[in-house]
Backbone as ProteinMPNN parsed JSONL, in Angstrom:
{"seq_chain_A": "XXXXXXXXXXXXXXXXXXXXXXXXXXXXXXXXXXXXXXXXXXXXXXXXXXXXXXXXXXXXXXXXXXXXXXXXXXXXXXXXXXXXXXXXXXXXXXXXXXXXXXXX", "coords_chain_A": {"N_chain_A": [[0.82, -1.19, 0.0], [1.947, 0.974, 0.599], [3.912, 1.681, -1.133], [2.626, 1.367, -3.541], [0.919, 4.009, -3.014], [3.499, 5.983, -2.542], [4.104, 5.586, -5.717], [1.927, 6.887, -6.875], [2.607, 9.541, -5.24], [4.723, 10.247, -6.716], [3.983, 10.501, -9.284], [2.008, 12.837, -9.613], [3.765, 14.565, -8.504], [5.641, 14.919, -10.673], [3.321, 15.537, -12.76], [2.77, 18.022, -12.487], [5.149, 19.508, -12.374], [5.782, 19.559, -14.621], [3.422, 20.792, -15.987], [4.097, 23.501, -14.856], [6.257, 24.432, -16.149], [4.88, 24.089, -18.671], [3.789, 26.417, -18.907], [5.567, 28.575, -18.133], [6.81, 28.497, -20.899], [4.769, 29.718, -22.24], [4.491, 31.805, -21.784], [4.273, 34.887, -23.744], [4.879, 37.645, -25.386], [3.802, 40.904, -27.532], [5.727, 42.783, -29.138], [6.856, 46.435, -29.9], [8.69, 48.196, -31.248], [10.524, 51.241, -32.016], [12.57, 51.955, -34.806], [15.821, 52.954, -36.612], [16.898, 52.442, -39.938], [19.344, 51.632, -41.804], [20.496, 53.971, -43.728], [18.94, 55.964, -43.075], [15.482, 55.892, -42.856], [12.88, 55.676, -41.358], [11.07, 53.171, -38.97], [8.47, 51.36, -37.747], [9.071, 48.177, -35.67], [7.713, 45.271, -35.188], [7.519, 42.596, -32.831], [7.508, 39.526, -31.347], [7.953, 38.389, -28.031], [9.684, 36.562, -25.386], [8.358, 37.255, -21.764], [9.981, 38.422, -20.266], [11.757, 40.136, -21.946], [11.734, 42.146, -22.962], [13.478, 44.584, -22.354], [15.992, 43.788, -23.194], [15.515, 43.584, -25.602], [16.335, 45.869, -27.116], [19.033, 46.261, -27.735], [19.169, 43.337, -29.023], [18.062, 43.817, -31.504], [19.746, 45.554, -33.106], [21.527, 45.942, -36.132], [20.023, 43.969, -36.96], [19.087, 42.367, -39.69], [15.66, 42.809, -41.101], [12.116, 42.682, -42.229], [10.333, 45.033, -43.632], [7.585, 47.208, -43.423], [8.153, 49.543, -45.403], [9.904, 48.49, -47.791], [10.025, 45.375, -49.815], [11.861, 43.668, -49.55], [14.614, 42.61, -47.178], [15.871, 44.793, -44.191], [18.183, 46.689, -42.883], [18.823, 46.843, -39.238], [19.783, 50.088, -38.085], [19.723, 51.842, -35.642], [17.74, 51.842, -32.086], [15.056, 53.376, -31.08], [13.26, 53.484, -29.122], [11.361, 50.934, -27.406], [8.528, 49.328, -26.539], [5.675, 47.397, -25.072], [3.425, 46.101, -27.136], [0.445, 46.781, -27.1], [1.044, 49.011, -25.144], [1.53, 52.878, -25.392], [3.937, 54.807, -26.788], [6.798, 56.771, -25.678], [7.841, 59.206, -27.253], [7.479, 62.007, -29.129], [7.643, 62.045, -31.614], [8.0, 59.036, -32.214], [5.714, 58.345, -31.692], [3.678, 59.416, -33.682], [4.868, 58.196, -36.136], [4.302, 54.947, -35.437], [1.299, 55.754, -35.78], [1.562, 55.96, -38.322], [1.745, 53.484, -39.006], [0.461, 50.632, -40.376], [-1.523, 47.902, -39.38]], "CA_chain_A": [[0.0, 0.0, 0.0], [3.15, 2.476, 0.9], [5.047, 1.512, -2.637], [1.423, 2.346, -4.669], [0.725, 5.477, -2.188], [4.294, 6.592, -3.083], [4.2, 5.688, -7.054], [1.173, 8.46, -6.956], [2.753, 10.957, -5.341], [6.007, 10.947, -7.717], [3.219, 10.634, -10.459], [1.529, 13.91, -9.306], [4.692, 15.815, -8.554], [5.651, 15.147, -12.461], [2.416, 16.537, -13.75], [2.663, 19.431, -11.641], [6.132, 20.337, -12.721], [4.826, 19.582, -16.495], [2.439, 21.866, -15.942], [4.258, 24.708, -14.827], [7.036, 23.851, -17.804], [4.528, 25.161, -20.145], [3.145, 27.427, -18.224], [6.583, 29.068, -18.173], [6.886, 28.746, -22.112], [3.754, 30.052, -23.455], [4.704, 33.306, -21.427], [4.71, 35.246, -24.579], [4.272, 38.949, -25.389], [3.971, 41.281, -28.55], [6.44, 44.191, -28.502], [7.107, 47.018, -31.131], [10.277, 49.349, -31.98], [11.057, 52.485, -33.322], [13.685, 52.295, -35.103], [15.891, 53.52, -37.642], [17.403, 51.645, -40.381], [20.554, 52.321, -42.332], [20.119, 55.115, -44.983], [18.003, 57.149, -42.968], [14.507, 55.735, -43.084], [12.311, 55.0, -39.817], [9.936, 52.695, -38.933], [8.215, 50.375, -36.676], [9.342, 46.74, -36.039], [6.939, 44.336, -34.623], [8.303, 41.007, -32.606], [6.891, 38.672, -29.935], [9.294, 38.087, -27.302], [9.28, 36.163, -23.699], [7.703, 38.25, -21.414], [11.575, 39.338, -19.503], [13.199, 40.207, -22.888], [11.475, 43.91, -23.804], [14.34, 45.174, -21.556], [16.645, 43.673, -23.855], [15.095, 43.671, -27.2], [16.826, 46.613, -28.296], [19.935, 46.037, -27.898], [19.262, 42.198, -29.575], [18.0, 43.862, -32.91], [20.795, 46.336, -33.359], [22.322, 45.021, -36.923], [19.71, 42.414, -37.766], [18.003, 42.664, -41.094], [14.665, 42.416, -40.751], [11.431, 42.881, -42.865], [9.701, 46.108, -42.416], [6.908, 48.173, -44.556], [8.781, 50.22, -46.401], [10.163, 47.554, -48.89], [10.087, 43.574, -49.695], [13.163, 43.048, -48.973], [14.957, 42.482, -45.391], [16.563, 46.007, -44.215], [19.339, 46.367, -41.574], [18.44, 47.944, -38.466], [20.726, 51.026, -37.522], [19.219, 52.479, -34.319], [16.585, 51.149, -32.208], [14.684, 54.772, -30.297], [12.458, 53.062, -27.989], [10.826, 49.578, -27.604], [7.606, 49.337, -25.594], [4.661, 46.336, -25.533], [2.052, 46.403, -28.208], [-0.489, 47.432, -26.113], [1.267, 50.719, -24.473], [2.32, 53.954, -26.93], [5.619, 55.254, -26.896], [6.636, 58.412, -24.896], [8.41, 60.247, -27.856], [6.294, 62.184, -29.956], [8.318, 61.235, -33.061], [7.769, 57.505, -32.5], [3.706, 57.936, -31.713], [3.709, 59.852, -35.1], [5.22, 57.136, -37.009], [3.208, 54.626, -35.057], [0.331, 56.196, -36.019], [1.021, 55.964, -39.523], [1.927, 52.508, -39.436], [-0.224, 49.591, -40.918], [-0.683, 46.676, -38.297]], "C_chain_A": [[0.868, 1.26, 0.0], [3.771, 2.959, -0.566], [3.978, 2.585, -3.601], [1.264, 3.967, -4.028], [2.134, 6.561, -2.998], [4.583, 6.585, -4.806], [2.906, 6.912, -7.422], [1.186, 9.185, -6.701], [4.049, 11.328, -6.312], [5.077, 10.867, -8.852], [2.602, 12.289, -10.698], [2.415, 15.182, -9.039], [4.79, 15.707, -9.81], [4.856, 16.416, -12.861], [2.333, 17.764, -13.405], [3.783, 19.939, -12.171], [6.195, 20.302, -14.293], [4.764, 20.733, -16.74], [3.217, 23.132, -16.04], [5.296, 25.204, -15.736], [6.315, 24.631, -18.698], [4.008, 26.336, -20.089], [4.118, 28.867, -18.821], [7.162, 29.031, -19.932], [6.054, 29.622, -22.566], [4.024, 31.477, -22.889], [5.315, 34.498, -22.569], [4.557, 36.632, -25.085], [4.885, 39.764, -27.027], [4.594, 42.43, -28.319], [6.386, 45.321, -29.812], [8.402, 47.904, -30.851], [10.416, 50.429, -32.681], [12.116, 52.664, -33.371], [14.067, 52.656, -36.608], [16.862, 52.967, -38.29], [18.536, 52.464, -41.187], [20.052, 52.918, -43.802], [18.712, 55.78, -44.52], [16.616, 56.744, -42.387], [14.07, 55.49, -41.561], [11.125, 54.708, -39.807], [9.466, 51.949, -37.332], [8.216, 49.15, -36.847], [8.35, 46.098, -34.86], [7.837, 43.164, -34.564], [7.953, 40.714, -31.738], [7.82, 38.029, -29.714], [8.875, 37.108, -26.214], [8.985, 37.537, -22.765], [8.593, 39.374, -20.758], [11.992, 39.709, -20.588], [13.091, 41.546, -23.208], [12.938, 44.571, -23.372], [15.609, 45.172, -22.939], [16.825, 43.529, -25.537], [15.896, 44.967, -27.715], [18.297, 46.741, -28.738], [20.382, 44.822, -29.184], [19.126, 42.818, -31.036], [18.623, 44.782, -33.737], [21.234, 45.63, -34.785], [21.724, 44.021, -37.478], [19.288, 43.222, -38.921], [16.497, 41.967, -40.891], [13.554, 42.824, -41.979], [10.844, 44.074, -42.58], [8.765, 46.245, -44.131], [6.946, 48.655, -45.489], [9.304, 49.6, -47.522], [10.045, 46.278, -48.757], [11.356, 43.046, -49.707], [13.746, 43.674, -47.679], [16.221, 43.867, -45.924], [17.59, 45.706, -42.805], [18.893, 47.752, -40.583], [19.81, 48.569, -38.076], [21.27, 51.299, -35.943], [18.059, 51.895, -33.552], [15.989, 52.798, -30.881], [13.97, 54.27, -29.173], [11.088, 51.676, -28.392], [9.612, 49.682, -26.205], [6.404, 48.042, -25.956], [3.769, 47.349, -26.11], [1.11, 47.151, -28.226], [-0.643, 48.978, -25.739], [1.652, 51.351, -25.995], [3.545, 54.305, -26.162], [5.527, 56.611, -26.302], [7.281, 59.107, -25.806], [7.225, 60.016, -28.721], [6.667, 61.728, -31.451], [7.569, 59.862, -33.335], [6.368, 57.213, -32.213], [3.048, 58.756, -33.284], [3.822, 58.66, -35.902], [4.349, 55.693, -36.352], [1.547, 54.463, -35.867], [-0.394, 55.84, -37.541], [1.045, 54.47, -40.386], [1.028, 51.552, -39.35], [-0.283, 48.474, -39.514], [-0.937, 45.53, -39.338]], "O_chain_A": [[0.554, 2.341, -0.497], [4.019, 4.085, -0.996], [4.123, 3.702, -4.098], [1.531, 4.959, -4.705], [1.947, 7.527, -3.737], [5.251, 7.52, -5.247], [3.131, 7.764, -8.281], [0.417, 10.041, -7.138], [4.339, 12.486, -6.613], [5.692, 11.419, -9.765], [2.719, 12.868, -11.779], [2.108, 16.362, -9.212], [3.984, 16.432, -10.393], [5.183, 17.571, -13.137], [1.766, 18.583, -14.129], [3.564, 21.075, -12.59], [6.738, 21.175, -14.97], [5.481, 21.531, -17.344], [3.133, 23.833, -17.048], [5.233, 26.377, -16.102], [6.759, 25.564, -19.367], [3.801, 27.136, -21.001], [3.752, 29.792, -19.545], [8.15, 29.75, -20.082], [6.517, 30.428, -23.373], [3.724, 32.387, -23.661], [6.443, 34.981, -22.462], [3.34, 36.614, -25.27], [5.935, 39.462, -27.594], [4.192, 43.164, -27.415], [5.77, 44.904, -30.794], [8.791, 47.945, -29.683], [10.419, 50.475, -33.911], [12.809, 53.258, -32.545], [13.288, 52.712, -37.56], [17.885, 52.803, -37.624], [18.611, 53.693, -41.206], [19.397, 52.371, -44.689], [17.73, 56.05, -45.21], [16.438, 57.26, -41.283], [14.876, 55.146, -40.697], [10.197, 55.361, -40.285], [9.988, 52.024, -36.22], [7.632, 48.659, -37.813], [8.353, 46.541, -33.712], [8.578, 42.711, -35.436], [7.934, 41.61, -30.894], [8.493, 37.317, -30.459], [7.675, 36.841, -26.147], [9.365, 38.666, -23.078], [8.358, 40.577, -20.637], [13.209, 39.712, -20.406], [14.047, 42.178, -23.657], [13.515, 45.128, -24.306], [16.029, 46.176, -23.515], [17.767, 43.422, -26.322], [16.057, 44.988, -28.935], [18.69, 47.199, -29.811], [21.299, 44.951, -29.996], [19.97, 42.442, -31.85], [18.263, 44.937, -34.904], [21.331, 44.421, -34.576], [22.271, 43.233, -38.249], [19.186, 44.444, -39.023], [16.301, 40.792, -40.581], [14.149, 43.392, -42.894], [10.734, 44.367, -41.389], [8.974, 45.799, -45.259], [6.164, 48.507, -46.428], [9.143, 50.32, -48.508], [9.945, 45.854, -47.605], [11.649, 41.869, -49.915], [13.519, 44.789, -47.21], [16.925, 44.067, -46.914], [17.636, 44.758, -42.021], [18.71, 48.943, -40.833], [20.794, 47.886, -37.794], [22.325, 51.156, -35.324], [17.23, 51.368, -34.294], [16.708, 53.067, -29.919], [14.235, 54.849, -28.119], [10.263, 51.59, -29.302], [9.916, 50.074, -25.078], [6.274, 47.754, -27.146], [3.453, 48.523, -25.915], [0.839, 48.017, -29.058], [-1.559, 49.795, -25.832], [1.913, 50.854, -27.09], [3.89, 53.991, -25.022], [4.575, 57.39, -26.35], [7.555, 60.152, -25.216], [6.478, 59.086, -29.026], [5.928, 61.125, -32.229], [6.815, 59.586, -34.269], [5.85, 56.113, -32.409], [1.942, 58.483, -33.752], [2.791, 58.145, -36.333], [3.493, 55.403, -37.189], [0.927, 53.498, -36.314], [-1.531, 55.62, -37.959], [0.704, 54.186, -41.534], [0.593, 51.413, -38.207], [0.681, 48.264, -38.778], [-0.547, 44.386, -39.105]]}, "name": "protein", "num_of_chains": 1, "seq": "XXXXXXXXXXXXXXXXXXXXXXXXXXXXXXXXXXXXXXXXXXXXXXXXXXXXXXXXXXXXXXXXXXXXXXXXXXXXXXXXXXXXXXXXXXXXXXXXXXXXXXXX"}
């Protein structure tokens, strides 16, 4: 009775630490960017991150090439002005301008 008793509670810790496994994945959030790509141009970059990374998102997309609005082909980011979730607006008036004018 002790052996079965104990094969259901290491059964039940498992699913429990399963659980919180994906819990801890799906933690996922939509961010945006104003930034400014090489030769001038500025836009807004859309990217869904983990929910700790906004902090560091702007640093990460320094240099990538990415897709943006302005053309069909991948551009290289320059500058990145300020990164905030989806949701909130941006505290420069520049980047709630451009924002504004951008497509979602």
């Amino acid at each position: 009775m002790t052996k079965l008793s104990f094969l259901i509670f290491c059964t039940m810790v498992s699913f429990f630490s399963n659980a919180e496994q994906a819990n801890k994945k799906a933690k996922k959030v939509d961010a945006k960017c104003h930034v400014q790509l090489y030769g001038g141009a500025e836009t807004i970059y859309f990217r869904t991150i983990k929910s700790g990374q906004l902090e560091k998102l702007a640093k990460k997309v320094v240099n990538r090439k990415v897709l943006t609005p302005i053309s069909s082909d991948k551009k290289k980011i320059y500058k990145v002005h300020e990164c905030v979730l989806l949701k909130d607006s941006f505290k420069a008036s520049a980047s709630k301008r451009i924002d504004a004018k951008t497509a979602r």
